[in-house]
PyMOL Python script that loads the backbone (N, CA, C, O; Angstrom):
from pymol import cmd

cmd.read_pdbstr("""\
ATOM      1  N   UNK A   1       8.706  70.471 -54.530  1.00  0.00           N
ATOM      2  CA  UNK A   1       7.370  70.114 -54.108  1.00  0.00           C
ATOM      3  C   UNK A   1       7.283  68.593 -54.008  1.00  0.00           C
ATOM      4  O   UNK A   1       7.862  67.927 -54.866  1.00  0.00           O
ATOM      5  N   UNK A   2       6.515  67.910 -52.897  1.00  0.00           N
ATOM      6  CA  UNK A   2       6.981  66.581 -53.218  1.00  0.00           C
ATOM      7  C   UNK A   2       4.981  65.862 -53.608  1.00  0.00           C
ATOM      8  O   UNK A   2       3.860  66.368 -53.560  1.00  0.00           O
ATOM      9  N   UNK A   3       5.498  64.611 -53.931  1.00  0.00           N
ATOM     10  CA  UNK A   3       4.160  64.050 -54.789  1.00  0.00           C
ATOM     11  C   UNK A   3       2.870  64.442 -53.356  1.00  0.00           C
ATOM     12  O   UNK A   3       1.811  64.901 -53.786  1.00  0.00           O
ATOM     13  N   UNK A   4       2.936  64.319 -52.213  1.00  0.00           N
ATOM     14  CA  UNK A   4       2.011  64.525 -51.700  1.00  0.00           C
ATOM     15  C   UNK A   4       1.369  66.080 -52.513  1.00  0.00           C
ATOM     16  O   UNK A   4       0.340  66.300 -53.151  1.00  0.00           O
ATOM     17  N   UNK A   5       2.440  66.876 -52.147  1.00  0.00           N
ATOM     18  CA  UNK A   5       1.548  68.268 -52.318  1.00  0.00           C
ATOM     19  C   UNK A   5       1.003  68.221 -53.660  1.00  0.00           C
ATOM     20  O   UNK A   5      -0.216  68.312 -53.808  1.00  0.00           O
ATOM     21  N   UNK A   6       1.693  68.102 -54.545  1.00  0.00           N
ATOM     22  CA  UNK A   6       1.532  67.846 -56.188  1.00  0.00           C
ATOM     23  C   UNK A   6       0.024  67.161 -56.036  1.00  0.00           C
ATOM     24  O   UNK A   6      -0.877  67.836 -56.534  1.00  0.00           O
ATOM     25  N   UNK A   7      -0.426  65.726 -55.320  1.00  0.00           N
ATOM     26  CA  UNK A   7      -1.300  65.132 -55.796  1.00  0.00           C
ATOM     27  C   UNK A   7      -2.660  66.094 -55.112  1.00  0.00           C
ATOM     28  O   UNK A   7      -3.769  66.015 -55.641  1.00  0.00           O
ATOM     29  N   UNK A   8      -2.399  67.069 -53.781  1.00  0.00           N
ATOM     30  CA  UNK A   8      -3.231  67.299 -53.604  1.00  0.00           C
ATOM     31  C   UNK A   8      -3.941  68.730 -54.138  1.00  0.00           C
ATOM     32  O   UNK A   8      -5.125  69.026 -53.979  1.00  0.00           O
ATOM     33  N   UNK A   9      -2.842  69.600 -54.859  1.00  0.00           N
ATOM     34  CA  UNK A   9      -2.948  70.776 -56.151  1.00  0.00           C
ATOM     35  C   UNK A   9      -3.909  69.812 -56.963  1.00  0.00           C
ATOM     36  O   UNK A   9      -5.062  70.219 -57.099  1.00  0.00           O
ATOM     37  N   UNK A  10      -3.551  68.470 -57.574  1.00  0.00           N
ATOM     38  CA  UNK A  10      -4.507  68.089 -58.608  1.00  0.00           C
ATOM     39  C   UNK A  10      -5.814  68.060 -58.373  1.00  0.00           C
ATOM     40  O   UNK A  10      -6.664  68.700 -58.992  1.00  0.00           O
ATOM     41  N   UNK A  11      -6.043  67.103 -57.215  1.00  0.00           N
ATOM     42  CA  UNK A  11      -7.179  66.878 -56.452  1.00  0.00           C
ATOM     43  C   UNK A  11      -8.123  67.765 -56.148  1.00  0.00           C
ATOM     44  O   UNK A  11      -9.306  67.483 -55.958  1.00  0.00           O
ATOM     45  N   UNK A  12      -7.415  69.344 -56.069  1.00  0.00           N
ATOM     46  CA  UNK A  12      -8.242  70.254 -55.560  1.00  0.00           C
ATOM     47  C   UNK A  12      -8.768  70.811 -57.034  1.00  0.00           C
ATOM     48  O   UNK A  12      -9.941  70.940 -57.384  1.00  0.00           O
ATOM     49  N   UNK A  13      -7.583  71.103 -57.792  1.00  0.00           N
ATOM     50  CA  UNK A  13      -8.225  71.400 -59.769  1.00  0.00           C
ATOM     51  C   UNK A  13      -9.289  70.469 -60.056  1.00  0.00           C
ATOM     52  O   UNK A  13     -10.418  70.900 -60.291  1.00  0.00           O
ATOM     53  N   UNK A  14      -9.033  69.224 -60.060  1.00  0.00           N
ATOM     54  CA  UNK A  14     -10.092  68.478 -60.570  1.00  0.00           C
ATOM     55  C   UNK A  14     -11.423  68.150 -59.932  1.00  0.00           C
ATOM     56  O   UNK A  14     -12.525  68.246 -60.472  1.00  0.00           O
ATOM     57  N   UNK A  15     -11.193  67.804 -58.875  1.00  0.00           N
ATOM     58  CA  UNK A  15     -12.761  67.553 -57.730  1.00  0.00           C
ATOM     59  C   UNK A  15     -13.087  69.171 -57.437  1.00  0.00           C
ATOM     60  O   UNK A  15     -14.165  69.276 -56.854  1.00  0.00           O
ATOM     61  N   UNK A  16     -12.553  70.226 -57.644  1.00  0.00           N
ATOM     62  CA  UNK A  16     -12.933  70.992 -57.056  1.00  0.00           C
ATOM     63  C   UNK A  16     -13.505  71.097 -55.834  1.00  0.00           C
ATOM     64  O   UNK A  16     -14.659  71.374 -55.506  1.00  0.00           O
ATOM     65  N   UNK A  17     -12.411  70.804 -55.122  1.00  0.00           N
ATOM     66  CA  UNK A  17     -12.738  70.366 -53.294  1.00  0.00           C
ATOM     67  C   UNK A  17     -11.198  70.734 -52.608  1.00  0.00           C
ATOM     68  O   UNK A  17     -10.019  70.672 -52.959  1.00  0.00           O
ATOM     69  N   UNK A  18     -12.031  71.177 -51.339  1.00  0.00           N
ATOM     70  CA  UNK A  18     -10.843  71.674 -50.600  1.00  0.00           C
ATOM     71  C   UNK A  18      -9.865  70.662 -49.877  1.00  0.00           C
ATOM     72  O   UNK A  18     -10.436  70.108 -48.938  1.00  0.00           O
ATOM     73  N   UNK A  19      -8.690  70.309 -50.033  1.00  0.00           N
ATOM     74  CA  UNK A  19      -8.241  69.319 -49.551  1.00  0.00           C
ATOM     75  C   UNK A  19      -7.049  70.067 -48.543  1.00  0.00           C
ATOM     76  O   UNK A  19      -6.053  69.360 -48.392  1.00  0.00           O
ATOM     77  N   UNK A  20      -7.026  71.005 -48.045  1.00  0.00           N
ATOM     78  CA  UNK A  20      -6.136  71.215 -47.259  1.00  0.00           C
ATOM     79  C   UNK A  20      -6.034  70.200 -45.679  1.00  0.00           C
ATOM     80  O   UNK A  20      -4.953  70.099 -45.098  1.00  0.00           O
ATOM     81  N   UNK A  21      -7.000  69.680 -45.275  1.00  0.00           N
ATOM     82  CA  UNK A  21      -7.160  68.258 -44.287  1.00  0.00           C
ATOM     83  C   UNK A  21      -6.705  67.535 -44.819  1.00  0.00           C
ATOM     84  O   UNK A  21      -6.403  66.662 -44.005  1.00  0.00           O
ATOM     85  N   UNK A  22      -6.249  67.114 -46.255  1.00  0.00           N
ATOM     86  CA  UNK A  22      -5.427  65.948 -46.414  1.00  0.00           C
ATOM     87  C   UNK A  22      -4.030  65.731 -46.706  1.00  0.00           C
ATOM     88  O   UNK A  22      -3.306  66.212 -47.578  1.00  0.00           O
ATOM     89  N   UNK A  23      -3.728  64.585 -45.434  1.00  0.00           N
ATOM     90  CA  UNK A  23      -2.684  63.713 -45.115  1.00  0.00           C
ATOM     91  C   UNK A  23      -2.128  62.482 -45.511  1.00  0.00           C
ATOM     92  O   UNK A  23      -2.867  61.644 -46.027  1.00  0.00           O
ATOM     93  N   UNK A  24      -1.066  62.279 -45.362  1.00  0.00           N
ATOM     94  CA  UNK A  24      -1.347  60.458 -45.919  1.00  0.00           C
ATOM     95  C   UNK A  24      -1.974  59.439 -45.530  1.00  0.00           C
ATOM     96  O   UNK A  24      -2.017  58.408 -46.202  1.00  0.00           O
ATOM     97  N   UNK A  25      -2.483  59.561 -44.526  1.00  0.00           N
ATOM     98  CA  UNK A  25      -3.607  59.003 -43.416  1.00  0.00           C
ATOM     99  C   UNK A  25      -4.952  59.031 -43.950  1.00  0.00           C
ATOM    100  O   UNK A  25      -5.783  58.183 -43.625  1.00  0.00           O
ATOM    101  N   UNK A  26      -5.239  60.128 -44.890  1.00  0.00           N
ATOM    102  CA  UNK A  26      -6.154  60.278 -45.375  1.00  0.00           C
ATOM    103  C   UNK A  26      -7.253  59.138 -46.655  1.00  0.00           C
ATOM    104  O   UNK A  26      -7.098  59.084 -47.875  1.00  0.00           O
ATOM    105  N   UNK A  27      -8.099  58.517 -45.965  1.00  0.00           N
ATOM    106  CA  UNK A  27      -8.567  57.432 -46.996  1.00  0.00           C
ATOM    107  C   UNK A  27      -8.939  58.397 -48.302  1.00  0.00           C
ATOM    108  O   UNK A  27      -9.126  59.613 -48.354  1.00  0.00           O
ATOM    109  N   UNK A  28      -8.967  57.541 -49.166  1.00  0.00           N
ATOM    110  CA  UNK A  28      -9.485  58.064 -50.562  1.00  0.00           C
ATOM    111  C   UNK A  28     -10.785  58.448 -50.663  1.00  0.00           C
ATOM    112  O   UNK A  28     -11.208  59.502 -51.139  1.00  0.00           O
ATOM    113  N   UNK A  29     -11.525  57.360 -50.097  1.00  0.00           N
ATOM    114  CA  UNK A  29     -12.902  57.588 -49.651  1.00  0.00           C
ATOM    115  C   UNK A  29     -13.311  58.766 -49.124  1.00  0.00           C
ATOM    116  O   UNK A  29     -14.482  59.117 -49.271  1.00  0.00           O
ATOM    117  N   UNK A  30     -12.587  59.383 -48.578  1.00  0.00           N
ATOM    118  CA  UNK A  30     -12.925  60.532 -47.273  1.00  0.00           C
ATOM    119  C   UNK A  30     -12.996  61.812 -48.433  1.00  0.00           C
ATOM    120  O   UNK A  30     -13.722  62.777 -48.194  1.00  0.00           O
ATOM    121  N   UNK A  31     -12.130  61.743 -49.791  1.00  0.00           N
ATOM    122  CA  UNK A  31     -12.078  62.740 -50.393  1.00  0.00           C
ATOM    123  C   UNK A  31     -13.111  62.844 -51.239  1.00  0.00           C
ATOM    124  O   UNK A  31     -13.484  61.821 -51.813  1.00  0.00           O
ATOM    125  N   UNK A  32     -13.867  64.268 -51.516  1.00  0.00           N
ATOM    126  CA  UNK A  32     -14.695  64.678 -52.155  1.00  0.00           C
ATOM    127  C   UNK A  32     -14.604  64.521 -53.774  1.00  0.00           C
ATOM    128  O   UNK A  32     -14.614  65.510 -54.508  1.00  0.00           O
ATOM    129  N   UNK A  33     -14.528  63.372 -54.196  1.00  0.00           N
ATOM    130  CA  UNK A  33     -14.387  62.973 -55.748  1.00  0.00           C
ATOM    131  C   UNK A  33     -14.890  61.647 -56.218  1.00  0.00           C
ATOM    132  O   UNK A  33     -14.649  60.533 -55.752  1.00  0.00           O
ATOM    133  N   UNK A  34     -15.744  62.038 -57.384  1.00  0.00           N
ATOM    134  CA  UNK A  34     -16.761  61.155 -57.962  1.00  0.00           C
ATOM    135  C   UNK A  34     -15.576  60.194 -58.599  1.00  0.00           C
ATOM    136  O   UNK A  34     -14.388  60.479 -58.451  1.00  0.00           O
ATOM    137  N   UNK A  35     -16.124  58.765 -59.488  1.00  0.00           N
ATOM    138  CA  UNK A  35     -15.503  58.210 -60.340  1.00  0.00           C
ATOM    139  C   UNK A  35     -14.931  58.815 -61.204  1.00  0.00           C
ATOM    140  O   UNK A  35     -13.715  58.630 -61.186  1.00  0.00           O
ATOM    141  N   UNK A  36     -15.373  59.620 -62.141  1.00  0.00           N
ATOM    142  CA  UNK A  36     -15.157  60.602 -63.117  1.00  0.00           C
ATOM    143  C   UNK A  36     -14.015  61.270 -62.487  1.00  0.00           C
ATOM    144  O   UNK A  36     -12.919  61.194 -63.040  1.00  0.00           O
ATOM    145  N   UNK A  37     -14.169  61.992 -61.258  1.00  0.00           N
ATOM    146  CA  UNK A  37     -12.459  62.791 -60.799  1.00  0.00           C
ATOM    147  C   UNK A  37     -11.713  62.397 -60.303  1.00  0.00           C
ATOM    148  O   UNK A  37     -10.875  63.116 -59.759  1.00  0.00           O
ATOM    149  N   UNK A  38     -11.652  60.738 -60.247  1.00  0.00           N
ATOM    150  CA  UNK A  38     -10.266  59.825 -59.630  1.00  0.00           C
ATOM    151  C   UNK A  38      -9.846  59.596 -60.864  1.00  0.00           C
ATOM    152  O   UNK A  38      -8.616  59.557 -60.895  1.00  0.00           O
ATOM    153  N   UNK A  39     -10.577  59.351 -62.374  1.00  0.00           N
ATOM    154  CA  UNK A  39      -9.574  59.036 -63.389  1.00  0.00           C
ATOM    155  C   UNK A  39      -9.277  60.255 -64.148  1.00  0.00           C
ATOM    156  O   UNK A  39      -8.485  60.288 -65.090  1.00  0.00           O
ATOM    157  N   UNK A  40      -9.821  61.075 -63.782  1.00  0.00           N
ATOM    158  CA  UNK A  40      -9.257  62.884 -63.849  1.00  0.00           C
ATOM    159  C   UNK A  40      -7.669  62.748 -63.158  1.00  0.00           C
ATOM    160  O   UNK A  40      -6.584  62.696 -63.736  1.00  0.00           O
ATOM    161  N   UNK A  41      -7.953  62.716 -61.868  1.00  0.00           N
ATOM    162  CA  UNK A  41      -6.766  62.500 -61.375  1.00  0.00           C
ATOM    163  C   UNK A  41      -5.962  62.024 -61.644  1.00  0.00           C
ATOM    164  O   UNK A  41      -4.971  62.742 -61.781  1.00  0.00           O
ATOM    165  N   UNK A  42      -5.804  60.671 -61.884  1.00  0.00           N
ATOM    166  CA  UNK A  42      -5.006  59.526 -62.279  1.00  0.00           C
ATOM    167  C   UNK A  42      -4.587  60.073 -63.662  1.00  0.00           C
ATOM    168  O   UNK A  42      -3.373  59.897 -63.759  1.00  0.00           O
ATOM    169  N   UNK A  43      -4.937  60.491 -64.449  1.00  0.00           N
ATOM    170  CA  UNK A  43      -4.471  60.747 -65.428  1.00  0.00           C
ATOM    171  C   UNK A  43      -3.501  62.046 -65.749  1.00  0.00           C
ATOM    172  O   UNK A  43      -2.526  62.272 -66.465  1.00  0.00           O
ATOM    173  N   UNK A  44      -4.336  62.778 -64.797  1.00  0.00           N
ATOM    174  CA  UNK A  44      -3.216  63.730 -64.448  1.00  0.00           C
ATOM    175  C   UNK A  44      -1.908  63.409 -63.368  1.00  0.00           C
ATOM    176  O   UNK A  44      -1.414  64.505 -63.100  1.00  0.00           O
ATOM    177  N   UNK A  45      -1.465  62.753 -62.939  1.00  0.00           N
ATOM    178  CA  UNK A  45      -0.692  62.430 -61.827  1.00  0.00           C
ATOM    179  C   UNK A  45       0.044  61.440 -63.129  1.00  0.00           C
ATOM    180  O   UNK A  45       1.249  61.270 -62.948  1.00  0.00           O
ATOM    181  N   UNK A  46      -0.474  60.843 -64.276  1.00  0.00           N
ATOM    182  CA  UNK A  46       0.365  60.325 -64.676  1.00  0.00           C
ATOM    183  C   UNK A  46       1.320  61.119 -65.733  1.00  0.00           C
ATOM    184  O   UNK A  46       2.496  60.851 -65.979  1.00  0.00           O
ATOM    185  N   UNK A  47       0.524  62.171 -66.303  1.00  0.00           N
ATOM    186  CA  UNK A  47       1.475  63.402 -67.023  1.00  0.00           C
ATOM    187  C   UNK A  47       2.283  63.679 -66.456  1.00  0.00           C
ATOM    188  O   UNK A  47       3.354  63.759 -67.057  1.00  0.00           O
ATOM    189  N   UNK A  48       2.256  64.059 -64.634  1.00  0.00           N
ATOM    190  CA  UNK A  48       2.693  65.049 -64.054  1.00  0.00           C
ATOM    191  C   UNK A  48       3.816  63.915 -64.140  1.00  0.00           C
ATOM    192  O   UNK A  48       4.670  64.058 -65.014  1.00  0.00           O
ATOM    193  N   UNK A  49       3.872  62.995 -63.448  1.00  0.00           N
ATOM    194  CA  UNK A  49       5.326  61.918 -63.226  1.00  0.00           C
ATOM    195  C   UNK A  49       6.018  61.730 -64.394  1.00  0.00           C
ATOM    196  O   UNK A  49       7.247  61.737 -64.473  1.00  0.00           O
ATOM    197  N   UNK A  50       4.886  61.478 -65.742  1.00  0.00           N
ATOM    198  CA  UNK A  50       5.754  60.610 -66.877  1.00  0.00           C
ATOM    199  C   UNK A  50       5.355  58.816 -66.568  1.00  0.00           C
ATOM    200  O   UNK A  50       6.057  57.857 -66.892  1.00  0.00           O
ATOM    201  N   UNK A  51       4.327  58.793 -66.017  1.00  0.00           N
ATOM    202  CA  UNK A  51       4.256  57.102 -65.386  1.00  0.00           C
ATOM    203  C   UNK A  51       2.700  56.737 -65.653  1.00  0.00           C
ATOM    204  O   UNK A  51       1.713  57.473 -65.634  1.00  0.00           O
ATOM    205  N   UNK A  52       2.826  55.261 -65.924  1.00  0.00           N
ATOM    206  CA  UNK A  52       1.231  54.570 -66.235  1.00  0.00           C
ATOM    207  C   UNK A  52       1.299  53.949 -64.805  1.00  0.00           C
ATOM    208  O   UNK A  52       2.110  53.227 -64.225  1.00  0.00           O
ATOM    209  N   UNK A  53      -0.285  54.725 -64.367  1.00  0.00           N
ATOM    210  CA  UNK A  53      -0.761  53.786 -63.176  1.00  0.00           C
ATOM    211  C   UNK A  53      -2.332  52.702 -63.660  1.00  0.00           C
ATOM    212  O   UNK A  53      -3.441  52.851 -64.174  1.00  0.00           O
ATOM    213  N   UNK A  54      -1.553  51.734 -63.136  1.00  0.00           N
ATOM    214  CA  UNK A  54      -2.705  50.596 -63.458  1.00  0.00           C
ATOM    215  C   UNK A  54      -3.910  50.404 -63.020  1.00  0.00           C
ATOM    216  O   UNK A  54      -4.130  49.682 -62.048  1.00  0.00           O
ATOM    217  N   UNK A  55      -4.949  51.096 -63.758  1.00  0.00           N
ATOM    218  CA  UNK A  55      -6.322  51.086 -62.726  1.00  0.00           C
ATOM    219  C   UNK A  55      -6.627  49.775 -61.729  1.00  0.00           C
ATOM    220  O   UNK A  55      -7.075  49.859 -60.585  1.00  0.00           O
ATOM    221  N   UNK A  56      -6.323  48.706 -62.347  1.00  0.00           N
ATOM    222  CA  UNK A  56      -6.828  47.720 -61.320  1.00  0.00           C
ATOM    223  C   UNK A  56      -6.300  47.778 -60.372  1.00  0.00           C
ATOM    224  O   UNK A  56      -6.986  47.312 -59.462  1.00  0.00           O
ATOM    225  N   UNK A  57      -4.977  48.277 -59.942  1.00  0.00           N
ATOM    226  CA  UNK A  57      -4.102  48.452 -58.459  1.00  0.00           C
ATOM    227  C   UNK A  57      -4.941  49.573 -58.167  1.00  0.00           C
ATOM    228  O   UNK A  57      -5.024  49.590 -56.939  1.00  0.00           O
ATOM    229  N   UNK A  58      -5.736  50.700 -58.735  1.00  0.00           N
ATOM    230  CA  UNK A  58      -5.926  51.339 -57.950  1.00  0.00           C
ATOM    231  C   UNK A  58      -7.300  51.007 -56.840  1.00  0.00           C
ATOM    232  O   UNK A  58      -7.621  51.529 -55.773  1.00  0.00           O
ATOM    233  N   UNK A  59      -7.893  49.918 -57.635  1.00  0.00           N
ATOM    234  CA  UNK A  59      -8.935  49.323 -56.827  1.00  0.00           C
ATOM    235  C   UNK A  59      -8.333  48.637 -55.074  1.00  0.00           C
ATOM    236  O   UNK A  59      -8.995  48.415 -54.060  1.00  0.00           O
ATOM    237  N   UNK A  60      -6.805  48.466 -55.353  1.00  0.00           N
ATOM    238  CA  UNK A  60      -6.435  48.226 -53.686  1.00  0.00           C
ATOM    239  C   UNK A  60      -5.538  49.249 -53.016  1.00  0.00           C
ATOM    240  O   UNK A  60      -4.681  48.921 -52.195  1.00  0.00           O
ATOM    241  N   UNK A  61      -5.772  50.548 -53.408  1.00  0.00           N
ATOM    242  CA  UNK A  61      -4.722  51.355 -52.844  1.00  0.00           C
ATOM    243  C   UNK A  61      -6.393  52.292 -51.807  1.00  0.00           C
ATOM    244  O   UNK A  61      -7.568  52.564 -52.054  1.00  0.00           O
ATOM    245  N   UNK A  62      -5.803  52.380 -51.115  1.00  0.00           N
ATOM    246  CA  UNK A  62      -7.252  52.735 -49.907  1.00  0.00           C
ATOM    247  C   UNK A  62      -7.205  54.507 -48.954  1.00  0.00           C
ATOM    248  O   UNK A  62      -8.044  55.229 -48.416  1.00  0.00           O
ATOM    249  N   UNK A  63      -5.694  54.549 -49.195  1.00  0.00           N
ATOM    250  CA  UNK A  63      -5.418  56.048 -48.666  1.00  0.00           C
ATOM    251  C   UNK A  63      -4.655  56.937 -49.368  1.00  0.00           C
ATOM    252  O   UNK A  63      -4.319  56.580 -50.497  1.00  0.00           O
ATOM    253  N   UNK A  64      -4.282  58.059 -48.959  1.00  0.00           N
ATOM    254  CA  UNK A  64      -3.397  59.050 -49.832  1.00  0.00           C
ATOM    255  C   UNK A  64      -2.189  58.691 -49.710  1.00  0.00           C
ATOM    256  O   UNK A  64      -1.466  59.209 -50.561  1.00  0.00           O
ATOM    257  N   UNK A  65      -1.656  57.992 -48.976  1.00  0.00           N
ATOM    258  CA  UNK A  65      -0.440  57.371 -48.425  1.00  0.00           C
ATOM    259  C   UNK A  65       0.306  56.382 -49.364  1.00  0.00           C
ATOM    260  O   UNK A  65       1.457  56.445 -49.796  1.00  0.00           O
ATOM    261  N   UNK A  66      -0.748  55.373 -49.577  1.00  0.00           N
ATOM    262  CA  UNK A  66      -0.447  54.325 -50.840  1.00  0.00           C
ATOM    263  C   UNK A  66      -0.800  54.609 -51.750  1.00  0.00           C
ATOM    264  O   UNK A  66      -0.957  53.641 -52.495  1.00  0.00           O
ATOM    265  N   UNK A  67      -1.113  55.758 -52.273  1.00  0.00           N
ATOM    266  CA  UNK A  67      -1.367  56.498 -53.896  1.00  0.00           C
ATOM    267  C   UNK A  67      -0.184  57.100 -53.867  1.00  0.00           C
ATOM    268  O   UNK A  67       0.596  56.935 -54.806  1.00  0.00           O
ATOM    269  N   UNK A  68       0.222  58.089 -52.524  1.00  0.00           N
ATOM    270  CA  UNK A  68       1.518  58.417 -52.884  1.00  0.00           C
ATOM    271  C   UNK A  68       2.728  57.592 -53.180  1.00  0.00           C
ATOM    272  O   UNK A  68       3.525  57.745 -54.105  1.00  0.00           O
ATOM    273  N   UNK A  69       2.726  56.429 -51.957  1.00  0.00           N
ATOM    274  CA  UNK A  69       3.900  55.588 -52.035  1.00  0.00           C
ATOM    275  C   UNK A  69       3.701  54.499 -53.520  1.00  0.00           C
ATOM    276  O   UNK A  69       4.653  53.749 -53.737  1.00  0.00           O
ATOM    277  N   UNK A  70       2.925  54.455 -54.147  1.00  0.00           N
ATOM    278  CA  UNK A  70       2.593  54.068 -55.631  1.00  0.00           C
ATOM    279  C   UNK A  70       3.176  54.797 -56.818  1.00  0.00           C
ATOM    280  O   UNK A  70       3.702  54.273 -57.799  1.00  0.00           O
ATOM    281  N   UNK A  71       3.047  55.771 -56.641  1.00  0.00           N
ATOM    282  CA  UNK A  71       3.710  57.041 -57.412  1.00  0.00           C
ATOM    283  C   UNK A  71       4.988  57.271 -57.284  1.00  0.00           C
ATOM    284  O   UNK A  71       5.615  57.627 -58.281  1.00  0.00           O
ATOM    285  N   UNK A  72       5.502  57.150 -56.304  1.00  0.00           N
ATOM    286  CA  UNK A  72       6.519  57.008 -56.196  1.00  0.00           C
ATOM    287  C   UNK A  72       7.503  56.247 -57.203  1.00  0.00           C
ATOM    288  O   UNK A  72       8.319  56.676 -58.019  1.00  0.00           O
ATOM    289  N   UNK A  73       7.075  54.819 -56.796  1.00  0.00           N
ATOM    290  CA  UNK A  73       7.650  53.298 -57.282  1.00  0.00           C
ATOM    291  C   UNK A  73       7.653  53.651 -58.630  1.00  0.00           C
ATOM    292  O   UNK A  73       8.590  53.391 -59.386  1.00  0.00           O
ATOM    293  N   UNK A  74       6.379  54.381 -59.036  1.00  0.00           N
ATOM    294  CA  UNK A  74       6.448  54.387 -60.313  1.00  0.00           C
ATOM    295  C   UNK A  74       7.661  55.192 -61.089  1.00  0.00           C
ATOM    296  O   UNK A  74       8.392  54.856 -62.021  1.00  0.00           O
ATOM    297  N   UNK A  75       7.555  56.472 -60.259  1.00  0.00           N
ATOM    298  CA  UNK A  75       8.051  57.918 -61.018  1.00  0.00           C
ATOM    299  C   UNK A  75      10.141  56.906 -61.074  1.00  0.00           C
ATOM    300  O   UNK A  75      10.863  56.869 -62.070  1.00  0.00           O
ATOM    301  N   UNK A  76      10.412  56.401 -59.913  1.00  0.00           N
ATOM    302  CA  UNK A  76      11.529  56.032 -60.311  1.00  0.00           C
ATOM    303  C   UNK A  76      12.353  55.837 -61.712  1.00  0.00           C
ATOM    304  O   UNK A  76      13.513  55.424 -61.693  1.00  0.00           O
TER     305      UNK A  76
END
""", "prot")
cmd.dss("prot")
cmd.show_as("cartoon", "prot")
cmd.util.cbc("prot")
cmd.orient("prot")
């Protein structure tokens, strides 16, 4: 399974929102999740890897694309 699909299984558990429209193209914005279910997320995405993501980077990551390619760098 690769981190896209993974992040968007989380996304859909936690926001409880349908994310099958999302791509890596996809802004963050566009997704149906309050403050409360991005650090839902984030926290889960960091179990799932084994990796600390730094909230303040996440204030410049803008799509699903650079959350994924973030995750990445990290999970290395």
């Amino acid at each position: 399974m690769t981190i896209l699909d993974e992040l968007k299984k989380i996304v859909a558990r936690v926001a409880h929102c349908n994310v099958d429209g999302v791509s890596l193209e996809t802004p963050l914005k566009d997704i149906d999740a309050d403050s409360l279910h991005w650090v839902q997320i984030i926290l889960a995405a960091e179990e799932t890897y084994n990796i600390e993501i730094d909230l303040d980077k996440m204030t410049e990551i803008t799509t699903v694309g650079e959350l994924v390619n973030h995750i990445q760098s990290l999970a290395r």
